[in-house]
ZAGU-922982 format. One record per residue: residue in three letters; x, y, z of N, C-alpha, C in turn; residue number from 1; chain. Coordinates in steps of 0.02 Angstrom, whole numbers, m for minus. Layout:
% residues N
(node "ALA"; (X; Y; Z); (X; Y; Z); (X; Y; Z); NUM; "A")
...
This chain:
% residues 133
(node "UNK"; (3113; 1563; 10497); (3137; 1532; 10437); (3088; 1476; 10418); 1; "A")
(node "UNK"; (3062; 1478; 10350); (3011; 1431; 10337); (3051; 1339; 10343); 2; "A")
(node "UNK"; (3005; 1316; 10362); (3042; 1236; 10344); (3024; 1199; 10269); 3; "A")
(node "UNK"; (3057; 1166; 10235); (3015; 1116; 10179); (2988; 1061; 10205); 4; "A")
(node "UNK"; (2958; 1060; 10164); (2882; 988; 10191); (2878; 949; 10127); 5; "A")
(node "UNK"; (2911; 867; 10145); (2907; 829; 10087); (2830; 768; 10105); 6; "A")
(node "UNK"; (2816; 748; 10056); (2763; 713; 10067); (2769; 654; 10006); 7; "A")
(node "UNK"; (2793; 586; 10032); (2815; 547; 9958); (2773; 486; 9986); 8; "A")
(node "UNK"; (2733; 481; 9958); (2685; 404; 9940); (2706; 357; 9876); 9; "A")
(node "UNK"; (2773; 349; 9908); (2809; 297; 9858); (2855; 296; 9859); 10; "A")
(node "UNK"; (2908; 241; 9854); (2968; 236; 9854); (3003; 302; 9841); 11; "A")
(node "UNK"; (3067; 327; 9877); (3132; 367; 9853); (3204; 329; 9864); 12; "A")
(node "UNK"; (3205; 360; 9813); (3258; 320; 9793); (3340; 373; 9773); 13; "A")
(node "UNK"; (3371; 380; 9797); (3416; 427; 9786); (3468; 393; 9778); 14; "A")
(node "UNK"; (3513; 426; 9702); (3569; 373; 9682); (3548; 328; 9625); 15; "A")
(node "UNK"; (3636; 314; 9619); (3580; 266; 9550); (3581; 194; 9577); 16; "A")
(node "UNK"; (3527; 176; 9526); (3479; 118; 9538); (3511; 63; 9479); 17; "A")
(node "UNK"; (3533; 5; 9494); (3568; m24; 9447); (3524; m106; 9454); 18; "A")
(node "UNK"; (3506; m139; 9407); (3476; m211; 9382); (3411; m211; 9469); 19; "A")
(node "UNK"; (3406; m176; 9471); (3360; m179; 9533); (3268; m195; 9509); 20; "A")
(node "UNK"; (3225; m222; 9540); (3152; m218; 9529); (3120; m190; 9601); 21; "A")
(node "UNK"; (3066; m165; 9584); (3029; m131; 9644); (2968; m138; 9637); 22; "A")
(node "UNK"; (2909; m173; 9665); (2857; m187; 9645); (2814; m146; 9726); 23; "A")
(node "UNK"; (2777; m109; 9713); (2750; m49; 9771); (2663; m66; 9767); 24; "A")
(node "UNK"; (2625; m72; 9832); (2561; m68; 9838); (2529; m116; 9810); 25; "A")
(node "UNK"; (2556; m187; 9794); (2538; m252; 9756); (2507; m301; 9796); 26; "A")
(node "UNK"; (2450; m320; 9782); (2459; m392; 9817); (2473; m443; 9796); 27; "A")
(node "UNK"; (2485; m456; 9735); (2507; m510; 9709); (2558; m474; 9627); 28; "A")
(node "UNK"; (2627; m525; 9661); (2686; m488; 9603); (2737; m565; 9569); 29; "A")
(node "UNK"; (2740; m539; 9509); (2799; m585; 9508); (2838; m541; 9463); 30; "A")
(node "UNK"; (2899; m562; 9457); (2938; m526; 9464); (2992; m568; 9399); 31; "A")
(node "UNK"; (3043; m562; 9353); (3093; m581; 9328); (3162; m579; 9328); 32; "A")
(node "UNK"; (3203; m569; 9332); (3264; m537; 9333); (3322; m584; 9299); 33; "A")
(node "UNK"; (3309; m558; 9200); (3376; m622; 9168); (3462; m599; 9173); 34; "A")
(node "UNK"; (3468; m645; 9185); (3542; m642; 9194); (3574; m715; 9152); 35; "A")
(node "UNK"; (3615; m692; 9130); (3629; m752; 9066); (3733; m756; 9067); 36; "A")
(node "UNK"; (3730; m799; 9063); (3801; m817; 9079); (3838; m856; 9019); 37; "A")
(node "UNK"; (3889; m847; 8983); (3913; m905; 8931); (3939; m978; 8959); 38; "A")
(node "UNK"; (3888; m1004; 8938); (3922; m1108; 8941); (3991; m1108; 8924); 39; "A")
(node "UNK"; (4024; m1152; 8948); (4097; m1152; 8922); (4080; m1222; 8861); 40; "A")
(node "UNK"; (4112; m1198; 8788); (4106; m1248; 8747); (4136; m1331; 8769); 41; "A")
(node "UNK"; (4069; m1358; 8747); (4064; m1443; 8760); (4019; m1454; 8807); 42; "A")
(node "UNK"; (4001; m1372; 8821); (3956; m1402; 8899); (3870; m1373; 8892); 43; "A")
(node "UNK"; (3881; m1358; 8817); (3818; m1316; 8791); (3735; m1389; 8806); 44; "A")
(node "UNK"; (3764; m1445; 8791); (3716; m1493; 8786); (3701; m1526; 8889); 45; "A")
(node "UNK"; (3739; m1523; 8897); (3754; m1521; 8990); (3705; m1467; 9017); 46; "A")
(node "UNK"; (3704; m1426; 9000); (3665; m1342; 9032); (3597; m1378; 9016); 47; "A")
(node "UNK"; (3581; m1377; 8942); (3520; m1384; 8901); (3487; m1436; 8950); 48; "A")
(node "UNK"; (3507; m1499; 8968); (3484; m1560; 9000); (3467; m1532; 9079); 49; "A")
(node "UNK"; (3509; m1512; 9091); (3487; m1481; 9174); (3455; m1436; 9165); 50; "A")
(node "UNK"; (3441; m1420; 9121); (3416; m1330; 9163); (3352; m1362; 9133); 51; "A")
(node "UNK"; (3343; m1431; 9090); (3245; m1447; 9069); (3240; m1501; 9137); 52; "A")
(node "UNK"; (3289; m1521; 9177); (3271; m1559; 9228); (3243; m1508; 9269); 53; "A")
(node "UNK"; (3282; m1449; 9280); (3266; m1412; 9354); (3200; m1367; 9337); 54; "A")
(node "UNK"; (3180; m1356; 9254); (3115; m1347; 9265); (3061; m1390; 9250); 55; "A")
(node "UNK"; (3068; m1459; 9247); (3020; m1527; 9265); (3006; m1538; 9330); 56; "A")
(node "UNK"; (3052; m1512; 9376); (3043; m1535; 9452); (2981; m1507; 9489); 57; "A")
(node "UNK"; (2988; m1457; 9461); (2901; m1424; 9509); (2841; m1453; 9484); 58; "A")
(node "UNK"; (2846; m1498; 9426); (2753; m1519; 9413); (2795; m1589; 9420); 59; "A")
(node "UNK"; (2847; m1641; 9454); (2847; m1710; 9487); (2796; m1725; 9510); 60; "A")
(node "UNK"; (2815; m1672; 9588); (2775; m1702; 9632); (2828; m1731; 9688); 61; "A")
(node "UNK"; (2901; m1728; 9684); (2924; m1760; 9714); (2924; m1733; 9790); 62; "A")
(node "UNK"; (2969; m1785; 9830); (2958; m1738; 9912); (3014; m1694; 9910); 63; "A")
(node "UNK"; (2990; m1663; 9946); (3005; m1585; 9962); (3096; m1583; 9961); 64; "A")
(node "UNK"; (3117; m1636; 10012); (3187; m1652; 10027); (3228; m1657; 9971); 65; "A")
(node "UNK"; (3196; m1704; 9925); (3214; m1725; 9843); (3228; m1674; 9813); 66; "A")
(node "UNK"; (3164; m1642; 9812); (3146; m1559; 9755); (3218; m1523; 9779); 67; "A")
(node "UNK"; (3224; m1506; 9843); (3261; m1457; 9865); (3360; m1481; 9833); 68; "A")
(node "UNK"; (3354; m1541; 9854); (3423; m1564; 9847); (3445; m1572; 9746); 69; "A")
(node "UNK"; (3379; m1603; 9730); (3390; m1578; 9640); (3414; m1512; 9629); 70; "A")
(node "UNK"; (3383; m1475; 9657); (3388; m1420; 9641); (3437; m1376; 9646); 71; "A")
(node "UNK"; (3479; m1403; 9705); (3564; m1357; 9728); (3596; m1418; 9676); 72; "A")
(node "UNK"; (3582; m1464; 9641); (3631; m1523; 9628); (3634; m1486; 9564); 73; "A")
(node "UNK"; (3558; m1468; 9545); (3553; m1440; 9472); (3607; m1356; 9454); 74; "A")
(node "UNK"; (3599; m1324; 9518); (3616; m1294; 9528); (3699; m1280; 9498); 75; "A")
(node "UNK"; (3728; m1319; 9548); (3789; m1337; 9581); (3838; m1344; 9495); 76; "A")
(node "UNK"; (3789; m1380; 9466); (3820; m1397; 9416); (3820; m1370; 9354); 77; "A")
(node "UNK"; (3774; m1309; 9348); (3737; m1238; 9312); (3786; m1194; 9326); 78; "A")
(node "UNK"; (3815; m1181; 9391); (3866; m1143; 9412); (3930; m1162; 9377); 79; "A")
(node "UNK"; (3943; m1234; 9375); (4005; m1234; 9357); (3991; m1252; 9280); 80; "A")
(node "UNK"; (3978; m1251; 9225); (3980; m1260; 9173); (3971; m1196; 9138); 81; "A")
(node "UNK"; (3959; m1114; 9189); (3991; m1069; 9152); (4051; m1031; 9167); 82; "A")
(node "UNK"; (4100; m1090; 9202); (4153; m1078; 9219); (4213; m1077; 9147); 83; "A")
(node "UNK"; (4276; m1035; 9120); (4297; m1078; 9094); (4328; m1103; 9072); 84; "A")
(node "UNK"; (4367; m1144; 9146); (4357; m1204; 9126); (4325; m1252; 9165); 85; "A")
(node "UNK"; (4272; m1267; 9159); (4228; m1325; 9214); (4270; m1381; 9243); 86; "A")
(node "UNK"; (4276; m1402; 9311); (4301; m1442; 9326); (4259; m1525; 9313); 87; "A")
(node "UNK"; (4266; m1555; 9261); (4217; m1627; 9249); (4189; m1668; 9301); 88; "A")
(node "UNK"; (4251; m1671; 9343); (4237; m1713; 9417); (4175; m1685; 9446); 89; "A")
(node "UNK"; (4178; m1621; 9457); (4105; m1573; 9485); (4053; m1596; 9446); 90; "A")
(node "UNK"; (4052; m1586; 9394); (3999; m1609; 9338); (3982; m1672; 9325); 91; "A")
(node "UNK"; (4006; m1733; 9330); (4011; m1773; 9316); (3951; m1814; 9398); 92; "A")
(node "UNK"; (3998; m1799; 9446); (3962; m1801; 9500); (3895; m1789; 9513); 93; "A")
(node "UNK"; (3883; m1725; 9476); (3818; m1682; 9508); (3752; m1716; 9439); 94; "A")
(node "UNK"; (3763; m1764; 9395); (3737; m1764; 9344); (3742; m1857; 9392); 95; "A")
(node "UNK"; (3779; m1868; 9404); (3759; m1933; 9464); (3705; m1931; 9499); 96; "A")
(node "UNK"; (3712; m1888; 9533); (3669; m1871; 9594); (3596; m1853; 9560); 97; "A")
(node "UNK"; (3596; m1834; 9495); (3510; m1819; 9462); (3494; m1878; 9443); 98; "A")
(node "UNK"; (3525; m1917; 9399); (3510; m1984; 9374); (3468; m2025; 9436); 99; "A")
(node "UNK"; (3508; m2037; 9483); (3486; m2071; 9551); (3424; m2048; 9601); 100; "A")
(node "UNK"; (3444; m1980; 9606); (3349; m1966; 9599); (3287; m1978; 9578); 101; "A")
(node "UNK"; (3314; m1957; 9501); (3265; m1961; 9448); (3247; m2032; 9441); 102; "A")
(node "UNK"; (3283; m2059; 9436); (3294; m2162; 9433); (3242; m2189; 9480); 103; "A")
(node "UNK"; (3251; m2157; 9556); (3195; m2172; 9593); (3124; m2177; 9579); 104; "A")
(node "UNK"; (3107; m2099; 9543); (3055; m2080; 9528); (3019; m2141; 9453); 105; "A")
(node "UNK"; (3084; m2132; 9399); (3069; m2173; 9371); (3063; m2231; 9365); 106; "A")
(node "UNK"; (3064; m2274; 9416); (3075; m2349; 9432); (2984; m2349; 9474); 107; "A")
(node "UNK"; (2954; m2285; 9502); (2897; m2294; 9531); (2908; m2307; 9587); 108; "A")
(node "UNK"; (2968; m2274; 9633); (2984; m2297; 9715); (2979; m2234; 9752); 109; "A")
(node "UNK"; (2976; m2167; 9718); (2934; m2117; 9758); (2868; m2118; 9771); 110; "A")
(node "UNK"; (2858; m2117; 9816); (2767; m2101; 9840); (2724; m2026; 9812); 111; "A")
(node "UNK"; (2704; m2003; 9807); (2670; m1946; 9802); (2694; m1902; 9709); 112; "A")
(node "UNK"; (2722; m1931; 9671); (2754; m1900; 9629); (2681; m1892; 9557); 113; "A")
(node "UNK"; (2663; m1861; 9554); (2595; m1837; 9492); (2604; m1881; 9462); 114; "A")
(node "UNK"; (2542; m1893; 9411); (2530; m1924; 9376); (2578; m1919; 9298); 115; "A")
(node "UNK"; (2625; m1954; 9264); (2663; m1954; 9225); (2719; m1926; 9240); 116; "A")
(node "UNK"; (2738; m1923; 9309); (2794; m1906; 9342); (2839; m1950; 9339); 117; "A")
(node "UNK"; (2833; m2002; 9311); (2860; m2086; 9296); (2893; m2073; 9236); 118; "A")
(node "UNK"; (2847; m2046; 9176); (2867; m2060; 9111); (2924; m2012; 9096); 119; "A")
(node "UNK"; (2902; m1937; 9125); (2930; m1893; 9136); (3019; m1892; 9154); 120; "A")
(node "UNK"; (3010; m1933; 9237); (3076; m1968; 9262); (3114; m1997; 9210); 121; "A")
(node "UNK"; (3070; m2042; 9166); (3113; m2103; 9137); (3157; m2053; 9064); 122; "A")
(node "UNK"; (3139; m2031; 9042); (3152; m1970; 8990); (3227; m1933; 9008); 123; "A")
(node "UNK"; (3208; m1917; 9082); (3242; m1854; 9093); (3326; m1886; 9127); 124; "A")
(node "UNK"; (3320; m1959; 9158); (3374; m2016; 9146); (3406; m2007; 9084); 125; "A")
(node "UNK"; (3355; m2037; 9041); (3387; m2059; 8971); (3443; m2018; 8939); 126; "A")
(node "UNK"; (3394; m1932; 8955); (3434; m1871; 8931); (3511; m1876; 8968); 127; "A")
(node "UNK"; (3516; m1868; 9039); (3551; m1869; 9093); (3600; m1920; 9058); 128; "A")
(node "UNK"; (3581; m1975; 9042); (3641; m2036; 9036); (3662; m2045; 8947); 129; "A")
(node "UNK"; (3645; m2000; 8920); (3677; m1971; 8845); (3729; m1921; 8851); 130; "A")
(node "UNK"; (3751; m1876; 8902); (3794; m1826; 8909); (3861; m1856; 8908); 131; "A")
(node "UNK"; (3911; m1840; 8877); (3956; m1860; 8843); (4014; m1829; 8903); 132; "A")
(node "UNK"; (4020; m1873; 8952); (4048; m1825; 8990); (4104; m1889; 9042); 133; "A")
């Protein structure tokens, strides 16, 4: 009885394949994957302010510890504002915790933070402490 003989130089994939990416034989990939969620109304200007903090944070400069903890704070609080109904206390908190970071940076008491990482900071306060919240 003859046998079959498969020969696959590349992914198989059997089944379906749902919001998935597959990048094969690359050495260098980047990759996207949007996923978009509705703000709960009042919280449209809240999102807008964090989500331009959490992408200012990678050209700071700040330390690593900082970056990381902005970033679940930014997070934390991205999560809950497309809840809806957002709990404020969560929000309110987590928009604390950026100010006081950022405050650092902008006051000139981080070490290592790029050049206009100051002016940058002082901005991204200002925004932070306009949220109507």
């Amino acid at each position: 009885m003859p046998t079959e003989e498969h020969h696959h130089h590349g992914p198989v994939i059997h089944g379906g394949v749902h919001n998935s990416q597959l990048a094969w034989n690359n050495r260098n990939v980047t990759q996207n994957l949007a996923h978009t969620e509705q703000v709960a109304p009042g919280f449209e200007t809240v999102a807008e302010v964090v989500a331009e903090v959490k992408r200012q944070l990678g050209s700071l400069g700040l330390p690593e510890a900082d970056a990381r903890d902005a970033r679940e704070t930014a997070d934390a609080v991205l999560a809950e504002v497309v809840k809806p109904e957002p709990d404020r206390g969560i929000v309110r908190k987590g928009l604390t915790a950026l100010k006081g970071l950022l405050a650092q940076l902008a006051m000139g008491l981080l070490t290592g933070a790029h050049e206009g990482a100051v002016e940058t900071g002082k901005k991204l306060v200002h925004a932070l402490s306009q949220l109507p919240l």
